[in-house]
N, C-alpha and C positions, 0 to 999 in steps of 0.2 A: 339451721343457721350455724356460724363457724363459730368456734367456743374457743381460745387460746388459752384456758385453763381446761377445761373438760377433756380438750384432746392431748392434752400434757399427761401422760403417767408417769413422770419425772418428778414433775412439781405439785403433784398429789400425793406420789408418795415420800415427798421430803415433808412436806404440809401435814401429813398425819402423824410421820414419824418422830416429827422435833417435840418438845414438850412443853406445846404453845401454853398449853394452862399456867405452865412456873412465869412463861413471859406475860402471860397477860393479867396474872395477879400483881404484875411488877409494873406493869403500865395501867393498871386499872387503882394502882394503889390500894390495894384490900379491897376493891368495887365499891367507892366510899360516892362515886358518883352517880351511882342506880339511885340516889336519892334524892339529887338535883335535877336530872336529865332521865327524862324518860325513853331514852333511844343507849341510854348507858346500858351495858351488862351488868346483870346483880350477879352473876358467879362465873368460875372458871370456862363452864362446858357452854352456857350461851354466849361470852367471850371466843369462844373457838366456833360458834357455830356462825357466829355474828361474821368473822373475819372470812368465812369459807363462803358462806354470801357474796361480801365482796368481792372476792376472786372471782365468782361465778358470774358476778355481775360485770365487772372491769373482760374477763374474759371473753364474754358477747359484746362488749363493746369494741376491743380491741382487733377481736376476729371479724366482725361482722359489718363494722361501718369504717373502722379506720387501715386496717389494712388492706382493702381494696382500693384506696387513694393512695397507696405510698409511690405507686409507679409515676401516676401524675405531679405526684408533689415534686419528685427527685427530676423531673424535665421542666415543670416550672418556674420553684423556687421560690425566693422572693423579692423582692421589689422595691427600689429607693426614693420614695415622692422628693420632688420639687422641695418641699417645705422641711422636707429632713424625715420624715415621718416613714415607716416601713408596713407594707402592704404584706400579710403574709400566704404564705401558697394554700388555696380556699380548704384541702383536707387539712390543714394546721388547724388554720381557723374554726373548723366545723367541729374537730376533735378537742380541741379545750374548751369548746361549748360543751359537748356531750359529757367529758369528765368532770365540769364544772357544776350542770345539772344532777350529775351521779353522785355529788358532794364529795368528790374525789381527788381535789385541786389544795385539801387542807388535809393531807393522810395522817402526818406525826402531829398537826397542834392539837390543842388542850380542847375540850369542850365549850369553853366559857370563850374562844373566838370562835366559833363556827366548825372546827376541825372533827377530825371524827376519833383520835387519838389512840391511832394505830401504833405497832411497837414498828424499827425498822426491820427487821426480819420481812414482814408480809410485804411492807415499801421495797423492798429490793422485787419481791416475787411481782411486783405489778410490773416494776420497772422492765423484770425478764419479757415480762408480755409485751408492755407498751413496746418494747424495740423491737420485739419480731416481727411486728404490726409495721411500724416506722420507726426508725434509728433514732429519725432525726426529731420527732416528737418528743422524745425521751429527755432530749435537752432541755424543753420544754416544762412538762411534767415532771422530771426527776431533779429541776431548780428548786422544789421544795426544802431544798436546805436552807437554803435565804431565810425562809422564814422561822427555820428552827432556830438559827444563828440568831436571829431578832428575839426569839423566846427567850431566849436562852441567854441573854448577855444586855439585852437591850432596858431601858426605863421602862415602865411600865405605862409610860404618855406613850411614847413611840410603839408602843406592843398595840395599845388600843386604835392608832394611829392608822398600824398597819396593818395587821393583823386580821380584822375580820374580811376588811377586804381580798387579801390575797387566797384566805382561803374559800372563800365565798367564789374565787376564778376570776375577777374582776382586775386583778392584779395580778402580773406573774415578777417575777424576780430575774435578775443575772448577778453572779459575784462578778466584780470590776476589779479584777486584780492586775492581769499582764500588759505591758507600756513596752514601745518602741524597742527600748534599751534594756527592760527587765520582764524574758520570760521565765525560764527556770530559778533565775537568781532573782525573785520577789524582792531580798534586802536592798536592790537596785533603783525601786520603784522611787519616781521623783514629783508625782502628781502631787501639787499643792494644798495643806488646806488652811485655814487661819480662820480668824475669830476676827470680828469687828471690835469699836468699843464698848458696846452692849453685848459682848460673847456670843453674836449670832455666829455660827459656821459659814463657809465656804468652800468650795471646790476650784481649783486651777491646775487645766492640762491634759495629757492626752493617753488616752487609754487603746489597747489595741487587741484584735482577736478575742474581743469577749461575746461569748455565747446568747444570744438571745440577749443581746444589750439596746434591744429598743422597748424590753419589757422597762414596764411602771413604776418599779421597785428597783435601785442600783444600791448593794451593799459597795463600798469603793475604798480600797486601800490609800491610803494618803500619806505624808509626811507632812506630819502634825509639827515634829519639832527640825528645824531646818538644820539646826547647829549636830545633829546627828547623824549621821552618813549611814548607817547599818538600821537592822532592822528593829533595833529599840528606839527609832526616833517615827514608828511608823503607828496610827492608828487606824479603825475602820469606821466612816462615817455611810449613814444612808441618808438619801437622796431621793426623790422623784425624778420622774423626766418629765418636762418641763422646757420653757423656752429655752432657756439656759444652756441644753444639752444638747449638742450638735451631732447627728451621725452624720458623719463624714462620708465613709463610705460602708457596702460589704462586701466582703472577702469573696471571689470568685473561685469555689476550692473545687477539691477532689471530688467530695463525697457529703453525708449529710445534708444536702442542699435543703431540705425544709428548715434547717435551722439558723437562723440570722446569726454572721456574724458580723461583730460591727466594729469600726473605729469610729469610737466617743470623744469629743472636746467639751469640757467640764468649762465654760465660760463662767467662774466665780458663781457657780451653782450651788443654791443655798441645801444648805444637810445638816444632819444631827450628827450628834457622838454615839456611838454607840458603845456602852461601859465604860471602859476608862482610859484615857491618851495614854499611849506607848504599848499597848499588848495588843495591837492589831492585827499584827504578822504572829505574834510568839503564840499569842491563843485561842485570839477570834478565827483568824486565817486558818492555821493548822488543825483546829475544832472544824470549821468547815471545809476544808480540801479534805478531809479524813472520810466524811459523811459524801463528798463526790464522790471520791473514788471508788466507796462502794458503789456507789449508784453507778459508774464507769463498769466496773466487774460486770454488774448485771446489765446493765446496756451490751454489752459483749455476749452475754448468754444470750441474749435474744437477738442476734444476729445471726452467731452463730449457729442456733435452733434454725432459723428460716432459713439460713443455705445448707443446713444439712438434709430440712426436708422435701428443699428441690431438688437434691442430688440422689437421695431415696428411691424418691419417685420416680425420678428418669430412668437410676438403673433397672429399675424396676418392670419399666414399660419398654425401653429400650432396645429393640434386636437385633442385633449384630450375629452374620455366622447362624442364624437361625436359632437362634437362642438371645436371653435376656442378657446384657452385659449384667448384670447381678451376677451372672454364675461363674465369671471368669475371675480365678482367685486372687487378682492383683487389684480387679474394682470391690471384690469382696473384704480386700483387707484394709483400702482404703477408705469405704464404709463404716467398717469396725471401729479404726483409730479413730476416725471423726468424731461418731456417736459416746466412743469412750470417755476421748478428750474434753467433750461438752460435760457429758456427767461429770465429770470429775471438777470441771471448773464451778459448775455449779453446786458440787455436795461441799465446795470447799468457802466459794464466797457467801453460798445460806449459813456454813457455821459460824464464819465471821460474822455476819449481822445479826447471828443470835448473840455471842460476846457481847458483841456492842452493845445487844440491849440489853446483856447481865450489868455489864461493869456501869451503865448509865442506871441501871436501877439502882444500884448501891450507891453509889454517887447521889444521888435526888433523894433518897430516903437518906442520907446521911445528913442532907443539908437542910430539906425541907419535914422530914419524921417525925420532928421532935425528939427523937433516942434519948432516952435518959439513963437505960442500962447501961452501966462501962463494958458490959461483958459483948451485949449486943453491937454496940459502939464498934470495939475493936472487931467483931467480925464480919464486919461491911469494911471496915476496912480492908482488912486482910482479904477480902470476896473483890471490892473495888481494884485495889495494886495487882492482885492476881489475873484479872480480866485483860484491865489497863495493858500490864505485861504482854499478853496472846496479842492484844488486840492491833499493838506497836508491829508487830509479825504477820498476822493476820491479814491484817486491812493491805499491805503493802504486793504482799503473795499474791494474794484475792484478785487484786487488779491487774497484777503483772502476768499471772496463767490465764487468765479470761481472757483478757485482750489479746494477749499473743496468740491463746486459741483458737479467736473468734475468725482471726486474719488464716490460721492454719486450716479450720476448717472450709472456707467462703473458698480460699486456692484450689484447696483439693475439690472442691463440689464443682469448681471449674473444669478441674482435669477429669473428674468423670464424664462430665456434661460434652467433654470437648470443644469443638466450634462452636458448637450451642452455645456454650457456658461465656465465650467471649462474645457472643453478640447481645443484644439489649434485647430480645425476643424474651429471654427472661431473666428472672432476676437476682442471680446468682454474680453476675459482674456489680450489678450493684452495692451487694453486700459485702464485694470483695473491697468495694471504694468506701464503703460505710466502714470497716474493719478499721481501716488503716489508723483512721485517727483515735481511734479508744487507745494504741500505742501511745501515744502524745499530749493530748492533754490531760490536765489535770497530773503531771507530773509524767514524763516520759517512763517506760521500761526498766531503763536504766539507772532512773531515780528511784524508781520504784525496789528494785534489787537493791539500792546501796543503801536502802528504808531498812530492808527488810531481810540484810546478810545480820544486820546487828544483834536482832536477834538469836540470829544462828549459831554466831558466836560466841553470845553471851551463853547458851544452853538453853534460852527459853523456847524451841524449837524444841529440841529435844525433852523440854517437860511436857509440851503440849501434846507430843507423843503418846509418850510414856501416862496420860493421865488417860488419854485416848483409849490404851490397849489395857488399862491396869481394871480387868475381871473375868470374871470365867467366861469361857468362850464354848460353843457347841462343838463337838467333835469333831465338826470338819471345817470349820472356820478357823480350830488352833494353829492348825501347821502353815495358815495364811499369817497367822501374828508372829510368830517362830520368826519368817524372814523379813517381815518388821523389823523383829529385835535386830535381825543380821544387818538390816539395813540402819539404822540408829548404831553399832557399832562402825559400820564404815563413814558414817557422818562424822559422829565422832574422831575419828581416826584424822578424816580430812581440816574439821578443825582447831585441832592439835595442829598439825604441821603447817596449817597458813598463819594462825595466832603466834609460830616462833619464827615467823621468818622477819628480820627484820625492816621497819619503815610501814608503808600502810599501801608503797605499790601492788604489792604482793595481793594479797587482800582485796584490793580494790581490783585488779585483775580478772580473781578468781572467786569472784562475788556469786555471781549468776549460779557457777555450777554447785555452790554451797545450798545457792537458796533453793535451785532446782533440787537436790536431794531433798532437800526439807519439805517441800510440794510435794514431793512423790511420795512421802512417807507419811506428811497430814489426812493426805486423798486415801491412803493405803488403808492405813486404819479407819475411816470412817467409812470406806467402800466395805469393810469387815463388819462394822455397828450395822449398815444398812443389809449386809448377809446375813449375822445373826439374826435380823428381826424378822425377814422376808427370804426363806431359804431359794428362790428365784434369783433371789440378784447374787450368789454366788458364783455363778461364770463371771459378770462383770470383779469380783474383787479377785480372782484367781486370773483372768488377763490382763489387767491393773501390773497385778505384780511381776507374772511371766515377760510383760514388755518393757516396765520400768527398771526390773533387777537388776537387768546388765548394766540398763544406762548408770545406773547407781555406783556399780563397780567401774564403769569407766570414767564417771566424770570424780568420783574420787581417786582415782589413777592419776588424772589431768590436774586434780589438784594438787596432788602429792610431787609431781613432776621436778618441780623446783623452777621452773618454764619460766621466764621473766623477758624472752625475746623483744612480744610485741611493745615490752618499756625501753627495755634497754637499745633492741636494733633497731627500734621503729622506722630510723630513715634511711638505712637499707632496705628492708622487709618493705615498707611503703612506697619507696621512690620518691623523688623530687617533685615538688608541688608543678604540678602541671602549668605552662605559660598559658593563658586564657586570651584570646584576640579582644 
């Protein structure tokens, strides 16, 4: 049977190589729960052996029952009753039963609702599976944030409220953020909500392109205070769906077809608060778009995995000229880049989600520990701001090389495949149409870079380096960190010269190719960790840098340029807005 962790040697050997035992003393809290729950870990090494279970087990699920429906699902769909109510496409449906039954549907909650209280590191590695399997289920299953967001911020009535259900699979969630008038710019959001004169909540208005917005659970951005225009007048209330909640309609798109999107009217639909009015947007939102977009990164890995390993196979079997197109050195290199690019996006978004679960460890033991040592105190602190910092860089990067990867690799498995590849015979046009949108939501590309140049500039890019490459190396791993270091002086170099140029056009410009150096140099050095430990994967981190180096030298040439046309000529260079009939 097909195993999508078993046949992964990517994500077995990032899975061995990270040092799950630090995270999961940090998620298991000392293993304080081996004594409440008998399905708890009582120590590090059955915590690690517990988590590789799952994988094994989500793996057979994923290969075995659910990616053989994805073809069906993406020509089905799904479907808008009469009554408003949404039918979903039957592998949807059959697969959040089987991950629901695998107790899989609660991965990050706590024990004490039903979850299994996973760290996010291992939640991304299912996520990678579930999308190679189906893109579009990942929407699905990787909505798990909802209910973190509810942990994590919510009452403790609303926690029990919701909570065991959702993870139980009974309940699935969508965040209700984007409206007509505000996608990118959230501060825009003008869905209503108010309070009766017994302070019960409300909902009024209209929500648009939200993911899986006929699940049971709506977290929903509101303007709580009217007299506010920005986004300090915005809180986040949950909601049921309920008669109240009207889907209107869903979105007839590219790609992802198993996954509903919907346009919601909130007809004075009754909801809770969730924390405290005015920090909806500033930190409920931001707390949870942080935790999508990882979950977006690895949606992108697992796309990108299943169109690279149809394009594999085909050059493989393939023959052309009497021989296998594999041997013609133009499909061989476009091979290579593919497989590269995916490593790389995934050695880069698993370190992120290990961050996340450092700087959230510190964080929860700070709050919830008890610390009474000052000495301890301040260094959770200093371990939390530390994290917090990468993770501001981190999380932004993650998303922004994934997804653009994903779409890079799905083209190119086209262009091998050739005419094959654009017909629906198989399923590489698919994943080219799945690709596209992990660009866009959940914060486009280019939001993603203007996240994640700030880092760059501020120097925390360059610590994240530098802490990377800071110990002895094997002897032939050294003269791979050497042009590391050459590469972090040319960063450097480029921003110096955007940080004095004046205004924030500048900058703002030549964002991408800052952040791109910074990608190429996170990837570089952990492609080196992943050499030293496994002297096999030193070809990948020696063509890493052989491909990357140039780019490095040129696109800090491009930044040093002084280059300000496309602001300044723009309507030159662009031409005049085209007359439309």
């Amino acid at each position: 049977m097909a195993n999508f962790y078993r046949d992964n040697e990517d994500i077995q050997f990032l899975f061995h190589h990270m040092d799950l035992k630090r995270i999961a003393a940090i998620q298991e809290e000392g293993f304080c729960f081996a004594k409440e729950y008998d399905f708890a870990p009582a120590d590090a090494s059955d915590a690690v052996d517990n988590y590789e279970r799952i994988l094994d087990s989500l793996g057979e699920i994923t290969g075995s029952h659910i990616a053989p429906t994805a073809g069906d699902t993406d020509l089905t769909g799904n479907k808008l009753n009469e009554d408003g109510t949404v039918t979903r496409a039957p592998g949807i449906a059959q697969a959040i039963r089987l991950l629901a039954k695998a107790d899989l549907m609660g991965f990050t909650l706590p024990y004490r609702f039903g979850g299994i209280n996973c760290p996010q590191v291992l939640f991304t590695m299912t996520n990678d599976m579930v999308s190679r399997a189906d893109a579009s289920l990942m929407n699905i299953y990787g909505l798990q944030g909802n209910a973190d967001t509810i942990n994590a911020f919510a009452s403790e009535e609303i926690k029990q409220e919701y909570l065991p259900k959702m993870a139980s699979g009974e309940w699935t969630g969508a965040m209700v953020l984007t409206e007509p008038d505000a996608g990118s710019d959230l501060q825009a959001v003008k869905t209503r909500a108010y309070q009766d004169d017994q302070g019960n909540w409300f909902l009024h208005g209209v929500k648009r392109f939200i993911t899986n917005g006929c699940g049971e659970v709506l977290l929903v951005l509101s303007r709580t205070e009217p007299e506010i225009s920005d986004g300090r007048g915005l809180s986040l209330l949950v909601c049921r769906r309920d008669a109240t909640v009207k889907i209107r309609r869903l979105e007839n798109k590219l790609g992802i077809h198993g996954s509903p999107t919907c346009e919601i009217f909130f007809d004075h639909t009754p909801a809770k608060l969730i924390g405290e009015r005015q920090r909806g947007l500033i930190t409920y939102v931001m707390s949870l778009m942080n935790g999508a977009r990882v979950g977006i990164a690895a949606q992108s890995l697992g796309i990108g995995e299943a169109a690279y390993r149809v394009a594999r196979d085909y050059a493989h079997s393939r023959k052309q000229f009497d021989t296998a197109i594999e041997n013609f050195p133009a499909v061989r290199e476009l091979l290579v880049k593919s497989r590269v690019d995916l490593l790389a996006a995934r050695a880069l978004t698993y370190h992120g989600a290990y961050c996340v679960d450092l700087e959230n460890g510190a964080l929860r033991k700070l709050e919830f520990g008890n610390i009474t040592d000052p000495t301890e105190k301040k260094d959770l602190r200093t371990e939390a701001r530390k994290y917090g910092r990468a993770n501001k860089v981190l999380t932004p990067m993650s998303k922004y090389y994934a997804s653009e990867m994903s779409m890079r690799v799905s083209n190119d498995a086209i262009a091998v495949l050739g005419g094959s590849g654009y017909m629906k015979d198989y399923s590489v046009e698919r994943h080219l149409r799945d690709s596209r949108i992990t660009t866009i939501y959940e914060g486009t590309s280019q939001l993603q870079v203007v996240a994640g140049v700030a880092g760059v500039v501020s120097g925390t890019c360059h610590t994240i380096v530098e802490e990377l490459i800071a110990r002895d190396w094997p002897e032939e791993v050294a003269p791979l960190v050497e042009e590391i270091r050459v590469g972090l002086a040319l960063l450097d170099e480029a921003v110096e010269f955007v940080k004095a140029q004046p205004g924030t056009a500048y900058r703002d410009l030549h964002a991408r190719r800052l952040v791109d150096i910074g990608v190429y140099l996170v990837v570089a050095s952990l492609f080196c960790d992943h050499a030293a430990a496994a002297p096999e994967r030193l070809p990948l981190a020696k063509y890493w840098l052989a491909w990357r180096m140039p780019e490095i030298r040129m696109l800090k040439e491009q930044a040093c340029s002084g280059n300000l046309a496309p602001v300044d000529e723009f309507e030159v260079l662009a031409g005049p807005v085209p007359v439309v009939d």
